[in-house]
Structures are given as C-alpha cells and as structure tokens.
N, C-alpha and C positions, 0 to 999 in steps of 0.2 A: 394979096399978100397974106392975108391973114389967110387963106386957103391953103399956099404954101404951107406955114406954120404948121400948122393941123397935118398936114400928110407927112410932114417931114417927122413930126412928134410921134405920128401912128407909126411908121416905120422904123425907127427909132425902139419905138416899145415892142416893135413884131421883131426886130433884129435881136433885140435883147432877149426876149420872150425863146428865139431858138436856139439862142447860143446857149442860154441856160437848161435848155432843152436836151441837146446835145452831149450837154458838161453832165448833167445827171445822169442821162442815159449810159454813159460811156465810163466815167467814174464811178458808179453808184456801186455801193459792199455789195455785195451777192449776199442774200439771204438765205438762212436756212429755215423750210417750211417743217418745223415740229406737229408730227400726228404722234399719237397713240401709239402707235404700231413702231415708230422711230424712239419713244420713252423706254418703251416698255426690252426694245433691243439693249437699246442703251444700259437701263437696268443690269437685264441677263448679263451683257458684256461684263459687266464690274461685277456682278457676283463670279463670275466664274473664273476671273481673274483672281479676284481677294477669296475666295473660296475657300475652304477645306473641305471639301465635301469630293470621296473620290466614288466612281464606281468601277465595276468590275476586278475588282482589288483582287490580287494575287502574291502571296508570301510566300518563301521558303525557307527553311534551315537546317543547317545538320548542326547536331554536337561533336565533342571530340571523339564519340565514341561510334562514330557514325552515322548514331540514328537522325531520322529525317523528319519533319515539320514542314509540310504544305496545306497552306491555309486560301481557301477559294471563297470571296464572298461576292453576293448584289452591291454590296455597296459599304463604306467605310466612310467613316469623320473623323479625321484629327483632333485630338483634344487641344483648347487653346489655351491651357492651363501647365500642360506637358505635352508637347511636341513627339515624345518618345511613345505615347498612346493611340491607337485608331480602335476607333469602336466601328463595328460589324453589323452588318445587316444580311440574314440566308447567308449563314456560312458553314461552310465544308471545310476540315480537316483529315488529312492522310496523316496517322504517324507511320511511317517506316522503321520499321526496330532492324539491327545489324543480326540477332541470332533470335527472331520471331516473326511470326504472322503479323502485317500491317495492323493497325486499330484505325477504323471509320467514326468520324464524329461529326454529326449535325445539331444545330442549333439554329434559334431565331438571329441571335442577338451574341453576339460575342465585343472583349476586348481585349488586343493584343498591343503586344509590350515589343516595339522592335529593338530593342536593347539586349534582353535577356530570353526573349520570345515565350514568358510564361502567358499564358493566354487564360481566360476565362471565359467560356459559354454560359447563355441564359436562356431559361426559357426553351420546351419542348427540345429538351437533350437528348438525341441518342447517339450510343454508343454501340459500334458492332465489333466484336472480335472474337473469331473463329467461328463456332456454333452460340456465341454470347451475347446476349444483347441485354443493355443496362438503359435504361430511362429515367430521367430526371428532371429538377429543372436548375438546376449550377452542377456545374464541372468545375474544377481548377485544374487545371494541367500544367504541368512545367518537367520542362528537357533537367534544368539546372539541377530539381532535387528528384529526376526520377520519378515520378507520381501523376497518377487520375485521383482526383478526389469528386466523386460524385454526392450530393448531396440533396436535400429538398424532394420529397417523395419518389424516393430511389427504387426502382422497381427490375430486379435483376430477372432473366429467363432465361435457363437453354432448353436442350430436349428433356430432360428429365423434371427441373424444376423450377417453380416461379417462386420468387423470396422477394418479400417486404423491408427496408429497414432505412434508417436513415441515414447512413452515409454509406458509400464506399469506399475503401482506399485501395490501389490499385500500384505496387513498383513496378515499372516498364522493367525495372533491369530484370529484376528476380520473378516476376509474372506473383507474387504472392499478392494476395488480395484477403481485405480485412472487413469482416462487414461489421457496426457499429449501429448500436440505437444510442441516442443522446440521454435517454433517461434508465439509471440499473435498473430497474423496476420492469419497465418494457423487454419484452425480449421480438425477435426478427422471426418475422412471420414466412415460414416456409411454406410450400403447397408443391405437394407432387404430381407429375400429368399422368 
C-alpha cells in the first residue's frame, strides 16, 4: 500500500511538473534580447525623429522684383530658440538679379532667415561676380534692403587690381559698391597687377 502511495505521489508531482511545463511554455511573454547593436539603433531612431538636424538643404526665393536666392548647403540645424533660423554647413549661393550678371557665393558656415531670407555667411567667404572676386570672412546679404556687406579681411580682386579694406558694401539694385576702413586714419590698400 504504502508503494502505491509513493507512485501515486510521484505521478502526481510528474503530472503537475508538465502541466506547468506546458503553461509556461505556451503562455510565457516573448522576450526581447537587447545587444548593443539593438540600443544603439534605437538611439539613432529617436534622434532622427526629434532631430533638427537637416542635410543636403536646398532653399530658394525671389523678391518682388524678380531677383532669385538659391541657397545649396552639406548640411543645416534648426535653431531651437527660433524655428525661423537654419544655420549652414558648405554652403553655396546663386543670386540671380533681373537686369545683371548672377553673384556666386561660398562659405564654410552660413545662417539663413526663411522668413525674410537675409542670410549671413562665415568664414572663408567668396564672392564671384563677373571678372570680381571679393574674399572675406562675414557677408551679410539681404534681398529686403538690396545689399552684400562683406566684411572681416575683405580682400577684393579683378584683372587690374587687388584692394585691401575692411568692409564692402555692395547694392544689387544699383551694382554701386562702397569700399570702407572702420578707422579715418587708415586708408584701403590698393595694388595694381
């Protein structure tokens, strides 16, 4: 009897033993195996989501009077202070004037304004237009008042001559151009070729 007992108990514990075998098997949550390689996607996903970070950025705009504003850069970041802001990385500018010769402009570093699309370039500025070329390291440029202002070791050249001075002003409408030292004392270093 007492043999009974015993087998009946083991069988008992081995019935119970694969039912819950079974139960787990069959119920149990699916796990996800986290590596590295799974964090680190995850990561990338959310930045690029919540991002402001653009590349291959491409702007355009005209004014009322025609002229055109296309801006090509590597790369742009929203400002998160003003949304109206994207700062530039390798950017290229076309302006298109309605009764002139395009103007070419490069820079490291720029920031434009898509509101009013005044932009400003920084850093290893040039400017080409016609036989002209102007180097610096800040531009301001704006459609709204008409103007290049080059500034920060302005270094103008065409075929005839190379001039020193510190600013340029430049009106798209009128092509006058105004060359400026910040101190009366200084005067704008010309050189002829």
């Amino acid at each position: 009897m007492r043999k009974k007992i015993i087998l009946r108990t083991l069988y008992t514990i081995l019935f119970f033993f694969t039912l819950l075998a079974i139960l787990y098997f069959n119920f149990k949550k699916e796990e996800k195996i986290v590596t590295t390689d799974t964090i680190s996607e995850e990561i990338e996903e959310e930045k690029y989501t919540s991002s402001n970070v653009l590349k291959n950025v491409k702007y355009a705009a005209r004014d009322t009077k025609g002229n055109q504003l296309i801006i090509e850069a590597l790369g742009g970041e929203i400002d998160t202070s003003n949304r109206n802001i994207i700062f530039l990385t390798d950017v290229k500018a076309l302006i298109k004037l309605t009764n002139s010769e395009n103007i070419l402009i490069k820079s490291n570093y720029g920031k434009y304004n898509i509101n009013n699309y005044d932009t400003i370039f920084s850093k290893n500025v040039i400017i080409t237009y016609l036989d002209n070329k102007i180097t610096s390291d800040y531009l301001d440029f704006s459609l709204e008042r008409n103007s290049l202002i080059a500034s920060r070791d302005v270094i103008y050249t065409n075929k005839e001559n190379i001039l020193k001075a510190d600013t340029i002003t430049m009106d798209i409408k009128t092509k006058d151009i105004k060359i400026q030292m910040y101190e009366d004392k200084k005067k704008v270093n010309i050189k002829s070729n």
